[in-house]
C-alpha positions as CSV (number, residue, x, y, z in Angstrom):
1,X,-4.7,-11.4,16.5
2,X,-3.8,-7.7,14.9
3,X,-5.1,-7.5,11.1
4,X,-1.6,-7.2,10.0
5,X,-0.9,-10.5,11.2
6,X,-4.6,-12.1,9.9
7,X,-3.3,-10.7,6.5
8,X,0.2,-11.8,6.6
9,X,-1.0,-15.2,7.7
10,X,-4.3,-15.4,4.8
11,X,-1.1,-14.1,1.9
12,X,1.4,-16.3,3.0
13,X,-1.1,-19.1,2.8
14,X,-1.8,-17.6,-0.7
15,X,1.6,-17.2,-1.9
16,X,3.1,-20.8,-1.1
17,X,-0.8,-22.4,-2.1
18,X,-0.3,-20.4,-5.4
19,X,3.8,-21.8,-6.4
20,X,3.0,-25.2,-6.0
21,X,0.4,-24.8,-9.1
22,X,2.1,-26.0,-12.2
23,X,2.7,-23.7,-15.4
24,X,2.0,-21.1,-14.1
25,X,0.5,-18.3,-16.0
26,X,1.5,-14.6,-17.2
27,X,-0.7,-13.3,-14.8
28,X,-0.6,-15.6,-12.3
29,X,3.3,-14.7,-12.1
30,X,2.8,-11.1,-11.9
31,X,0.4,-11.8,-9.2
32,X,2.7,-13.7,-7.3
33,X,5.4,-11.0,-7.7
34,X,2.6,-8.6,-6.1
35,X,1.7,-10.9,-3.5
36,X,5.6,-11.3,-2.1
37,X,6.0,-7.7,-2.4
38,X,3.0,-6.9,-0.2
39,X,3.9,-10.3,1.9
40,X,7.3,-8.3,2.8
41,X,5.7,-4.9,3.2
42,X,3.3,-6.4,5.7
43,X,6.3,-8.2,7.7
44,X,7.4,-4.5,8.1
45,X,4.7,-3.8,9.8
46,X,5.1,-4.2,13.8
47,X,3.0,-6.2,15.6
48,X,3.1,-5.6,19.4
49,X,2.7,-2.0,19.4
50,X,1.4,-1.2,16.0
51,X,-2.0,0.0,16.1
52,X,-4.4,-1.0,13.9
53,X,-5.3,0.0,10.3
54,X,-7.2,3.2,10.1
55,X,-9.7,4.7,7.8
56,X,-13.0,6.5,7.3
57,X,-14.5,8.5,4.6
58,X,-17.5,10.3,4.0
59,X,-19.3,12.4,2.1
60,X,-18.4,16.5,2.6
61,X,-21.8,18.0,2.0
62,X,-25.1,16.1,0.4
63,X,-25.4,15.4,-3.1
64,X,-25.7,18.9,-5.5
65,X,-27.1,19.7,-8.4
66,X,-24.7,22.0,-9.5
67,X,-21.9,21.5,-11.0
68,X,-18.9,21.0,-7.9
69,X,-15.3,20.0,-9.1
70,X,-12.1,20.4,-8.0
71,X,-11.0,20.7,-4.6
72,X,-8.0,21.3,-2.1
73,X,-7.1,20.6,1.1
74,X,-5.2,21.5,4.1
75,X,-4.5,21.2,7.7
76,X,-4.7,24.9,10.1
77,X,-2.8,25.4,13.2
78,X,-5.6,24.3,15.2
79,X,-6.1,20.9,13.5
80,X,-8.8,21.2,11.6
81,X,-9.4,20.6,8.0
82,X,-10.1,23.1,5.9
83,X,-11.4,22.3,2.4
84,X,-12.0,24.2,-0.8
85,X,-13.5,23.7,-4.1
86,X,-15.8,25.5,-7.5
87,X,-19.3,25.4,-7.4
88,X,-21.7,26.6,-10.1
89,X,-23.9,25.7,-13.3
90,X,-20.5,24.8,-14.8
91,X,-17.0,25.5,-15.4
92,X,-15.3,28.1,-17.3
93,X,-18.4,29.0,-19.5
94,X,-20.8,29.8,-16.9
95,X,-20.9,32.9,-14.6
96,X,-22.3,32.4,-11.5
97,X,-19.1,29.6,-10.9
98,X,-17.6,30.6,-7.5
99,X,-15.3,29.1,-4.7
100,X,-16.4,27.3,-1.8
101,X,-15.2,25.9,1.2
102,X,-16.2,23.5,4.5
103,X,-14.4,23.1,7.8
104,X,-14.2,20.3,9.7
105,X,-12.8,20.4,13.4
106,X,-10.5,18.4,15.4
107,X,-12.3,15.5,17.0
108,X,-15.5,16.0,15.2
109,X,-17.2,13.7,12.5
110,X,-19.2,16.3,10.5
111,X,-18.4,19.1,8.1
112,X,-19.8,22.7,8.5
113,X,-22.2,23.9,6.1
114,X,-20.8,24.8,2.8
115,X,-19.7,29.0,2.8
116,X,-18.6,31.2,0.0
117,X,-14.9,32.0,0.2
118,X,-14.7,34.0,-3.3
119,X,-16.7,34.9,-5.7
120,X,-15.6,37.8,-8.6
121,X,-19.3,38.4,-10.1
122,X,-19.6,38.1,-13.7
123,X,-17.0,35.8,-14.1
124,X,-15.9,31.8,-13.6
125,X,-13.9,31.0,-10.9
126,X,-12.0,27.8,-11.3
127,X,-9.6,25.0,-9.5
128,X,-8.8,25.4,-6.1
129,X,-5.7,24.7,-4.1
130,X,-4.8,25.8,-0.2
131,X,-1.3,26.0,1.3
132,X,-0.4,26.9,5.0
133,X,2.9,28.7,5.4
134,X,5.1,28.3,7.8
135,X,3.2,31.5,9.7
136,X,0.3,29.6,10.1
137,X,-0.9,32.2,7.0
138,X,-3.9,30.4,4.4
139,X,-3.0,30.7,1.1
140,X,-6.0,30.0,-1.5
141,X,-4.8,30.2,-5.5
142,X,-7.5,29.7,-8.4
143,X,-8.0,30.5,-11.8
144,X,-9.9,33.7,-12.8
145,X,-11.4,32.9,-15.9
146,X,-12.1,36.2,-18.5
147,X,-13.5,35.6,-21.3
148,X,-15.4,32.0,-20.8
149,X,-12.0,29.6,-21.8
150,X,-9.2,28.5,-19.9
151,X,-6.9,30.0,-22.3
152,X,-8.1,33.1,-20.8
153,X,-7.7,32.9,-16.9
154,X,-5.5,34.6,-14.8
155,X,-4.2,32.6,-11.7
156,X,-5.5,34.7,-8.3
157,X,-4.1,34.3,-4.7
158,X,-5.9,35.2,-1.0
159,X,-4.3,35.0,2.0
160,X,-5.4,34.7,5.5
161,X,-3.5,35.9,8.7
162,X,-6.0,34.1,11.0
163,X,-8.0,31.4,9.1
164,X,-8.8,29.7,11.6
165,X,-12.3,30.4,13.3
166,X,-15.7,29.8,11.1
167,X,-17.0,30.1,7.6
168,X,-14.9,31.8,5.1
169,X,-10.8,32.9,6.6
170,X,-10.5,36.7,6.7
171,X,-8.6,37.6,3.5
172,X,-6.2,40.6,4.1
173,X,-4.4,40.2,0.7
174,X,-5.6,39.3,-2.6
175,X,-2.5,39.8,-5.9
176,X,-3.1,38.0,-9.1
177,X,-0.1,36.2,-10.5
178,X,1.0,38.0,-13.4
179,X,3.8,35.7,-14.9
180,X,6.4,36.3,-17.9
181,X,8.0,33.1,-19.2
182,X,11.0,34.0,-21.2
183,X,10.2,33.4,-24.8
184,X,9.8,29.8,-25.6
185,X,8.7,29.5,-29.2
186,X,12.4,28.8,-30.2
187,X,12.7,26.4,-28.0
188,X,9.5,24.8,-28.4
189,X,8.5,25.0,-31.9
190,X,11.1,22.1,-33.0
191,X,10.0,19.8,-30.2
192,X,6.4,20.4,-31.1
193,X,7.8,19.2,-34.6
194,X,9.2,15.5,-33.3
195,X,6.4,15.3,-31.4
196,X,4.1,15.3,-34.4
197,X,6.3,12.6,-35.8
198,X,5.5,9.9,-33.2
199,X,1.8,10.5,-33.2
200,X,0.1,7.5,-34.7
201,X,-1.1,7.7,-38.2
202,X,-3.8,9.0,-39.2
203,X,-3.6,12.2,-37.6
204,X,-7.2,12.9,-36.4
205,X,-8.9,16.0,-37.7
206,X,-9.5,17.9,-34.5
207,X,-6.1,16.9,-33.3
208,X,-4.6,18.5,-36.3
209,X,-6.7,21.6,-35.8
210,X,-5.0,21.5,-32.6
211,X,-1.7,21.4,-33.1
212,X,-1.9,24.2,-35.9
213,X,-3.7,26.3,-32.9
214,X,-0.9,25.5,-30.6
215,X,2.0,26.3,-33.7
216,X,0.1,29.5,-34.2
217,X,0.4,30.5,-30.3
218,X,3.4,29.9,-29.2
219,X,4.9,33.3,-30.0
220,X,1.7,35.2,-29.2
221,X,3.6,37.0,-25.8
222,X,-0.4,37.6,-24.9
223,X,-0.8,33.6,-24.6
224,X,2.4,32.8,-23.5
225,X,1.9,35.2,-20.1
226,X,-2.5,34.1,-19.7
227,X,-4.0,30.8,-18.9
228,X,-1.5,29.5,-16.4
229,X,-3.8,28.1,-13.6
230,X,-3.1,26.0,-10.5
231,X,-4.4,22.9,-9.4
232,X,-2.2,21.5,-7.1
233,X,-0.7,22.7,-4.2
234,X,2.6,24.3,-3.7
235,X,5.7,22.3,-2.7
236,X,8.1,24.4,-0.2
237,X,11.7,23.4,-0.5
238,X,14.3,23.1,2.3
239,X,15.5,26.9,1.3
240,X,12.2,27.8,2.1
241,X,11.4,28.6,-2.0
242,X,8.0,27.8,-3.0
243,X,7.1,26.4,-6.2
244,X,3.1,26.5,-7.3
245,X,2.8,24.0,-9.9
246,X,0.8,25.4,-13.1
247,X,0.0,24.3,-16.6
248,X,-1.5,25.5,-20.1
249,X,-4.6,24.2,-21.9
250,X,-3.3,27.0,-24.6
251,X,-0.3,24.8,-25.3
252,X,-1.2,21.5,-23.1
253,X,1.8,21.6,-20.7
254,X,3.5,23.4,-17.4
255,X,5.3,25.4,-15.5
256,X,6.4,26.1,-12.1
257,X,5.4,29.9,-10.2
258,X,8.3,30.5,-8.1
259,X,8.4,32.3,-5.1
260,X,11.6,33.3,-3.0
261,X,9.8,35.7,-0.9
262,X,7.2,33.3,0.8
263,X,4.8,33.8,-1.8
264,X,4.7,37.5,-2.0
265,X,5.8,37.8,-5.0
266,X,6.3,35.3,-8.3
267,X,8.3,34.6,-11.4
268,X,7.8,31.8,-14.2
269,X,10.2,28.8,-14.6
270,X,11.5,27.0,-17.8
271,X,8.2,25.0,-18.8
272,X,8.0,21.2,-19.0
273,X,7.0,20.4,-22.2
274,X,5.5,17.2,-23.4
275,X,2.5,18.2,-25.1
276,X,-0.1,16.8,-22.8
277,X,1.5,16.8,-19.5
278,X,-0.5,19.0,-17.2
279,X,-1.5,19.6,-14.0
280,X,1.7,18.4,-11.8
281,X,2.1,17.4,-8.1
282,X,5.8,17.9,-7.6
283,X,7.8,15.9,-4.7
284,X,11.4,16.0,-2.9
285,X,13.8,13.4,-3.2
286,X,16.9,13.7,-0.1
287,X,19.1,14.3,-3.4
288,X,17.2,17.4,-4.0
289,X,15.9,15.8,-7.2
290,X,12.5,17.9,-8.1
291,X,9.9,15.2,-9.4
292,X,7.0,16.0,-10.9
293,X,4.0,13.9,-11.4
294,X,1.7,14.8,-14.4
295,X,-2.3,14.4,-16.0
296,X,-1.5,12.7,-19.3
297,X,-3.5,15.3,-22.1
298,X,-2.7,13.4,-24.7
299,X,-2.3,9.9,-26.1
300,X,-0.4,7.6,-24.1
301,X,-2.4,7.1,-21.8
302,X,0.2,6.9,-18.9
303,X,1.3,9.2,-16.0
304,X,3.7,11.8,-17.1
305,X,6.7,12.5,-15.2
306,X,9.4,14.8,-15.0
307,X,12.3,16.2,-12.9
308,X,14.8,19.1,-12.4
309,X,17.9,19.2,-10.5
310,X,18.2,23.0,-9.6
311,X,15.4,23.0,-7.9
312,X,12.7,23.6,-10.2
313,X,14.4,26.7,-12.8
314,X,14.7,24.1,-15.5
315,X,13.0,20.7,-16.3
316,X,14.2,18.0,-18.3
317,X,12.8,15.6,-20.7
318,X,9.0,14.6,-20.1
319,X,8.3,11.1,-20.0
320,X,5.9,8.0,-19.1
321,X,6.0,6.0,-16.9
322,X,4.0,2.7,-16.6
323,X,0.9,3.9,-14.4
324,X,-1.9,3.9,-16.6
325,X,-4.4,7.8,-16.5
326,X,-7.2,8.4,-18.5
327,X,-6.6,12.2,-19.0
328,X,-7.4,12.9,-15.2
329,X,-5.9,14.8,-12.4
330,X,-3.6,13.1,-10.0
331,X,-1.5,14.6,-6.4
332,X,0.9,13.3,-4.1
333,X,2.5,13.8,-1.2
334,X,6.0,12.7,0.9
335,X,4.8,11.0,4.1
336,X,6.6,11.8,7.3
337,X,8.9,8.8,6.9
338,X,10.1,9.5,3.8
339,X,7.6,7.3,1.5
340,X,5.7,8.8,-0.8
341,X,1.8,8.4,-2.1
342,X,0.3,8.7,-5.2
343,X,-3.3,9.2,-5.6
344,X,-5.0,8.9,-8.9
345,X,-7.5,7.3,-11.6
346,X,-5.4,3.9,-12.6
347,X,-7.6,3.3,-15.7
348,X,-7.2,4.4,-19.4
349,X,-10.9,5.2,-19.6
350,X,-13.4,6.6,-17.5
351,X,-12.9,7.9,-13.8
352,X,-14.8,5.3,-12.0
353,X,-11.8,3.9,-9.9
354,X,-9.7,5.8,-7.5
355,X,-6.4,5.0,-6.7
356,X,-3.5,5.3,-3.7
357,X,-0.1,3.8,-5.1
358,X,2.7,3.4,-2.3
359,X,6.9,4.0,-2.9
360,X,9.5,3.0,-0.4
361,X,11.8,4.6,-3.1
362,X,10.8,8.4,-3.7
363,X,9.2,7.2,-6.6
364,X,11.3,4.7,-8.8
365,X,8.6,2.5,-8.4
366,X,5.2,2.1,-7.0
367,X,4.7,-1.5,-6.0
368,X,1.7,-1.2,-3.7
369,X,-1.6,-0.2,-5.2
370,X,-5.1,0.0,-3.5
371,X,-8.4,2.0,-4.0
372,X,-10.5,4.2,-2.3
373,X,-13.3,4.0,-5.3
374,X,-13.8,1.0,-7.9
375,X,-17.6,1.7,-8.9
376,X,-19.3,0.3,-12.0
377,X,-20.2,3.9,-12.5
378,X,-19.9,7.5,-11.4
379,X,-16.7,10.0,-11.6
380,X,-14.3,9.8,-8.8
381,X,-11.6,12.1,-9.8
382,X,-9.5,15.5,-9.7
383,X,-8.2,14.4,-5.8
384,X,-6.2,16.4,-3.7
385,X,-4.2,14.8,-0.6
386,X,-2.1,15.9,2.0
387,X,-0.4,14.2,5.5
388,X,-1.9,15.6,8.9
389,X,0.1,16.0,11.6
390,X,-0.5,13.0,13.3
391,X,0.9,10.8,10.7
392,X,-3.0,10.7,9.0
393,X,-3.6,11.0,5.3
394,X,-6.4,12.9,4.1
395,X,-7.7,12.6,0.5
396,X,-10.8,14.7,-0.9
397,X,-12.3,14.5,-4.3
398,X,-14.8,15.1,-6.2
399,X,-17.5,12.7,-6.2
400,X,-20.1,12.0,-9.1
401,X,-23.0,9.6,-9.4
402,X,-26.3,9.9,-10.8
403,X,-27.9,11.3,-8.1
404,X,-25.4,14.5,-8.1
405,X,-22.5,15.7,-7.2
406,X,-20.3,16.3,-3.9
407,X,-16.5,16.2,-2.8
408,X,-16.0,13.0,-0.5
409,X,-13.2,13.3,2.4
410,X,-11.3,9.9,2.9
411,X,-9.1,10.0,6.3
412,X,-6.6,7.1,6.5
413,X,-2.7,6.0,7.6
414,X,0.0,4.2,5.4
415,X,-1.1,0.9,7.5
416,X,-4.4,0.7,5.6
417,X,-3.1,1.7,2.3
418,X,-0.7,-1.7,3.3
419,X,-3.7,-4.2,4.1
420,X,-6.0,-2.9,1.7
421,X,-3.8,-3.8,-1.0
422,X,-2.9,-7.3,0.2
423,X,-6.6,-7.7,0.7
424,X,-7.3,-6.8,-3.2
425,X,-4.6,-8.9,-4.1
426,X,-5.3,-11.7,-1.9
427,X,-9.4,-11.2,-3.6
428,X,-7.9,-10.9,-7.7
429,X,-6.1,-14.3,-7.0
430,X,-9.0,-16.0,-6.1
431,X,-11.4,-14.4,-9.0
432,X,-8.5,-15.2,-11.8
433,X,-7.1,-18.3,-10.4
C-alpha cells in the first residue's frame, strides 16, 4: 500500500470517527473542515502510477560563527543548484560582510565548499537573489550598503555567460541599479496620513519617531532614488519583461525594477504602499493578474498582499490577508501545474516554525499548510524557493540554533507537501481531541 493511500485510509478513519462526536467544538469544526479538504486533495493524488512522496533536507555547510543570512537559489543548465547568500560579523554595520555561494551537482548529496562570489572591500554587502535567463546567463542582485544603514544601499547586479563549472561563475558584467521613481510624496503623504489614523492608540514613542522620519523623507529625491534592495527573485512575464521585486526600509514599502531589455537595463514602477509591506515574491495568474506576496513591517501581523493588472506599472491597494507573519521574509513560486506555493514563518512571534502553504487557486486561498521547521527554538527564516525541472521543489534558508549558524537546503515534490499536511492534521486531532 502507497502512503497516499495509508493516509487517505488513517484521515478518512479520522474524519467520519471525528462527526459522530457530539457538540462539536470551534476547533474541532475547523479541524474537520481541514481534514476533508486534505481528505479530497489526497483522493487527487493517483495511486497506480504515482510515485511516492519525496523529500530530503540537509544542512548546506557546518554550523558558523558568523553571521550568515539570506540566501537565493537557482537551478543552471546543467542541473545543478547553485546557492547564494551574506556572510560576515554582521549585516549592514559591519565591513568585512560579503557574498557567498555553494554548488551542489546533479546526482550528488553534498554541497561544495563555501566560495566568495563578491566581495566590495570596506563595505557590507547584503541580500542575495539569483535568476537564470532564458540564455542560460546567472544573474546575482544584492544590496551595496554605503554608509552602514539600509537606507543607504545601492542595489548591484553580476552576470555570468557560463556559470556553470566550479566555485564562483565568471562575472563578465557588473551595473548597479540606479532607479528614479517619479515623485511620490503627493501621492504618498495623504495615505501616510489615514494610515496613522488606524494605528492603535497610544501611539508608541519610537513608532512616532518613525513616522515623523518617514514624513520628513518622502520628498528628499536623494532617499527616494537609494535604499531599494532586492531579496527575492525576479518574476519574468510571458512578454519576456522582467520585474525584480524591491522595497524600502527608508519608508517601509516596495517597488518593482523593471526590465524590458532582459535585464540590461531598469526603470522604477509605481510603489506599493502599505507602510510595512516589504520584501515581495510576485506570481502570475493565467488572467495576467500580478500578485504580490509581502513581509508584514508593521502591526498586523499578517501577510501583505497586493496586485496589478498592467503588469506590474501600477499597484493597487495593499492589504492582509489571513496568514499570520511575524515581520519575516516569505517567497513563492507557480509550480508546473499551475498551483502555487507559499513558504513562510506562520507565527506572529518568533521564527522558530517554517512553513509551505499550497493553492489550487493562484492564491485565493491556501487550504493546505505543512512545515519544514516547528522547533522549540532557533530561527528558521528569510527562505527562498524555486521548482527544478523535474517537477522538484527546492527551499533553502537560513538556519539558526545555538550552536551557530548555516543555510539548510530542503528538496521535496507537491506529493509530500500533500501527506505531510494530512499527517499534522491527522497528529493536532489527536493532541486537541
Amino acid at each position: 500500500m502507497t502512503l497516499p493511500q495509508i493516509f487517505r485510509r488513517n484521515i478518512h478513519r479520522l474524519f467520519l470517527k471525528s462527526l459522530l462526536v457530539a457538540s462539536p467544538s470551534y476547533w474541532r469544526l475547523k479541524t474537520l473542515c481541514m481534514i476533508a479538504s486534505l481528505l479530497s486533495s489526497l483522493w487527487m493524488i493517483p495511486t497506480a502510477t504515482a510515485k511516492e512522496p519525496f523529500f530530503s533536507s540537509e544542512l548546506i555547510f557546518p554550523l558558523h560563527p558568523q553571521h550568515n543570512h539570506a540566501p537565493g537559489i537557482v537551478e543552471l543548465t546543467d542541473g545543478e543548484l547553485l546557492v547564494s547568500w551574506y556572510r560576515g560579523s554582521g549585516e549592514r554595520k559591519a565591513d568585512d560582510v560579503a557574498v557567498y555561494g555553494a554548488r551542489k551537482k546533479p546526482n550528488q548529496k553534498e554541497w561544495t565548499d563555501a566560495f566568495l562570489m563578491v566581495d566590495t572591500p570596506g563595505f557590507p554587502d547584503g541580500n542575495t537573489c539569483l535568476w537564470l535567463d532564458p540564455k542560460g546567463q546567472l544573474h546575482l542582485f544584492w544590496p551595496l550598503v554605503l554608509a552602514n544603514s539600509w537606507e543607504s544601499c545601492i542595489t548591484q547586479q553580476l552576470i555570468s555567460a557560463s556559470p556553470t563549472g566550479s566555485g564562483s561563475p565568471a562575472w563578465s558584467q557588473r551595473a548597479s541599479l540606479w532607479l528614479k521613481p517619479d515623485d511620490f510624496s503627493s501621492t504618498v503623504t495623504p495615505m501616510l496620513d489615514a494610515f496613522v489614523e488606524t494605528i492603535p492608540r497610544p501611539i508608541p514613542e519610537k513608532l512616532g519617531q518613525e513616522i515623523t522620519e518617514v514624513r520628513s523623507r518622502l520628498a528628499d529625491k536623494l532617499f527616494q532614488r537609494l535604499g531599494w534592495q532586492p531579496r527575492c527573485k525576479p518574476t519574468q512575464l510571458p512578454s519576456g519583461r522582467v520585474l525584480l521585486p524591491l522595497y524600502s526600509d527608508t519608508y517601509s514599502f516596495s517597488l518593482m525594477a523593471i526590465s524590458d531589455d532582459g535585464g540590461n537595463s531598469w526603470r522604477a514602477s509605481k510603489p506599493l504602499i502599505g507602510f510595512g509591506n516589504i520584501q515581495p515574491s510576485v506570481l502570475r495568474r493565467n488572467n495576467g493578474t500580478l500578485v504580490a506576496y509581502m513581509r508584514e513591517n508593521g502591526f498586523t501581523q499578517k501577510v501583505r498582499v497586493c496586485e496589478s493588472s498592467d503588469d506590474g506599472e501600477s499597484w493597487g491597494p495593499v492589504v492582509s490577508i489571513d496568514l499570520p507573519n511575524p515581520g519575516s521574509g516569505l517567497d513563492a513560486v507557480r509550480l508546473q501545474n499551475g498551483h502555487w506555493v507559499l513558504i513562510h514563518n506562520d507565527t506572529t512571534q518568533g521564527r522558530n516554525r517554517l512553513a509551505v502553504s499550497l493553492s489550487e487557486d493562484e492564491g485565493h486561498s491556501w487550504p493546505i499548510t505543512c512545515h519544514l521547521e516547528d522547533q522549540p527554538s532557533g530561527s528558521y527564516h528569510y527562505p527562498a524557493i524555486i521548482q527544478s525541472r523535474d517537477g522538484h521543489l527546492h527551499a533553502v534558508y537560513s538556519y539558526f540554533v545555538e550552536g551557530g549558524k548555516s543555510m539548510k537546503h530542503a528538496e521535496f515534490d507537491e506529493a509530500w507537501i500533500r501527506v505531510e499536511a494530512a499527517r499534522e492534521a491527522a497528529k493536532n486531532a489527536k493532541i486537541n481531541p
